[in-house]
C-alpha positions as CSV (number, residue, x, y, z in Angstrom):
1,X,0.0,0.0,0.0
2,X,1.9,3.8,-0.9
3,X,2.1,5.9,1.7
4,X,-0.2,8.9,0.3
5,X,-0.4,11.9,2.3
6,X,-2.8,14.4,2.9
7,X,-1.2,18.6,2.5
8,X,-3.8,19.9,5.0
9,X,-1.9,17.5,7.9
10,X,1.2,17.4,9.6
11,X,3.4,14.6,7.6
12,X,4.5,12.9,10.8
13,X,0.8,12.6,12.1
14,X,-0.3,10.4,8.7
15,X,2.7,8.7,9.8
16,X,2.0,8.1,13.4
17,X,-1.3,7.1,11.7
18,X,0.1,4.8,8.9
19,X,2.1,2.8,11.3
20,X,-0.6,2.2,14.4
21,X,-2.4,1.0,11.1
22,X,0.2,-1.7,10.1
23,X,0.3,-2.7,13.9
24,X,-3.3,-2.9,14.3
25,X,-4.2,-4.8,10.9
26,X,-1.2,-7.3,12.2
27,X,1.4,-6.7,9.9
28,X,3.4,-5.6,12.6
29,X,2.2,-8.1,15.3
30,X,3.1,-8.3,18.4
31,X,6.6,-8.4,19.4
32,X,7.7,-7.4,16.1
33,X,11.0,-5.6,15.1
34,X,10.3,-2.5,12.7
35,X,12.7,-2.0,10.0
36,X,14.8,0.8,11.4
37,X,14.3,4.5,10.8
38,X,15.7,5.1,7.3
39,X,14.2,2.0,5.9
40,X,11.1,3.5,7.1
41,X,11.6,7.3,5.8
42,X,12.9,5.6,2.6
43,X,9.5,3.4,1.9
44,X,7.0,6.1,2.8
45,X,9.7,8.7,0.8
46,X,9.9,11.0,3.9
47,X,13.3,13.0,5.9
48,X,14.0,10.2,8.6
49,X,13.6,13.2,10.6
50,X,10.2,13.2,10.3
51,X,9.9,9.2,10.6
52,X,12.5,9.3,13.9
53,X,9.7,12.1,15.1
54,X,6.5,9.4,14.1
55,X,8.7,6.7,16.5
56,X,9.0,9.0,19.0
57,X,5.4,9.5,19.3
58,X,4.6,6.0,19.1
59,X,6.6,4.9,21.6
60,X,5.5,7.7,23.6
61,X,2.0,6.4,23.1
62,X,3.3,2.7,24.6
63,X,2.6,1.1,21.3
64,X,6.1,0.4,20.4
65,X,9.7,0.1,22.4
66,X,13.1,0.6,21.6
67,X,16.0,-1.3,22.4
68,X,19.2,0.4,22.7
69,X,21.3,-2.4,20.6
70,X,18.6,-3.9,19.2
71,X,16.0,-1.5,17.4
72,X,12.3,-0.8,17.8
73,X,10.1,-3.3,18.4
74,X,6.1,-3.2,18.3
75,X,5.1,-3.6,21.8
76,X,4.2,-7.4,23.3
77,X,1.4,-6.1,25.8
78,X,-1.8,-7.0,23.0
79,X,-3.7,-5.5,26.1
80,X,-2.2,-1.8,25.4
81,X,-2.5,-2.7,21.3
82,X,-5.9,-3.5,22.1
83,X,-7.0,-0.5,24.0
84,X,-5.3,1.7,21.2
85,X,-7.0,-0.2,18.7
86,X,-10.4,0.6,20.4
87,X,-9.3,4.2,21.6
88,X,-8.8,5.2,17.5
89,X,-12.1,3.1,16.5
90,X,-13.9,4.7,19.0
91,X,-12.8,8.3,17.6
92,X,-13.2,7.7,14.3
93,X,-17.0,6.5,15.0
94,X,-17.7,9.7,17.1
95,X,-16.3,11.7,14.1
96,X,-18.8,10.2,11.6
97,X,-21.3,10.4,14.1
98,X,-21.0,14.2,14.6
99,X,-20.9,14.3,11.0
100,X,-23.9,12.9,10.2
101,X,-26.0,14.6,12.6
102,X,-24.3,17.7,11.5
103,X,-26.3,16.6,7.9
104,X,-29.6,16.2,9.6
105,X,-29.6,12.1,9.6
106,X,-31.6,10.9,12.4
107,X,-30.9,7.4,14.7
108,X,-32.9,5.1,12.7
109,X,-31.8,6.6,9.3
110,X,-28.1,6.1,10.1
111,X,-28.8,2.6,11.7
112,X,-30.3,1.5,8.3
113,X,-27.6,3.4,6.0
114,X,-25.0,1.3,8.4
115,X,-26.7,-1.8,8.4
116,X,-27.8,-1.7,4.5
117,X,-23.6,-1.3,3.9
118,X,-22.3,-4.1,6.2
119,X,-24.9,-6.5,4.2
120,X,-23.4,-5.0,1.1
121,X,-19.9,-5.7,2.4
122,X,-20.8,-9.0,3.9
123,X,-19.7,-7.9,7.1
């Protein structure tokens, strides 16, 4: 998947963002080593400035760990990925929700727009 970004948006955010992504969907699993700071600035095109400032955050945020002689590794507590993973779901649906009210969409129209999409999906 390239790394597309948004001009309206800090470049390290959509980073921060792109990575708790790969962690969450699993291709960074548990436990896992990242490839190290210019391998990642070189993939998503980026100063490894910027990426060394994404890592920073991230491990700031608990959701990965560095290890002096070793490199960064995704965190091994699936609890803390877990809440993360719930803490981002959880702001992205209030978004949407304050969206769509914001549109004049009442409860039982968006409950059928949502649940008419998931069948479509075959969710």
């Amino acid at each position: 998947m390239p790394w597309n970004f948004e001009n309206d948006r800090p470049i390290y955010i959509q980073l921060v963002e792109r990575i708790q992504l790969l962690i969450f969907s699993g291709t960074y699993p548990a436990g896992t080593k990242l490839p190290s700071v210019r391998d990642l600035a070189n993939e998503a095109a980026v100063n490894p400035n910027t990426m060394q400032r994404a890592l920073a955050k991230l491990e700031e945020d608990g959701l990965i760990i560095t290890q002096r002689t070793s490199g960064r590794f995704v965190t091994e507590d699936e609890k803390m990925i877990k809440k993360a993973r719930d803490k981002l779901v959880q702001e992205q649906i209030n978004e949407f929700l304050v969206k769509i009210q914001d549109l004049g969409f009442g409860k039982e129209e968006v409950l059928a727009i949502i649940t008419k999409m998931l069948e479509e999906m075959k969710i």
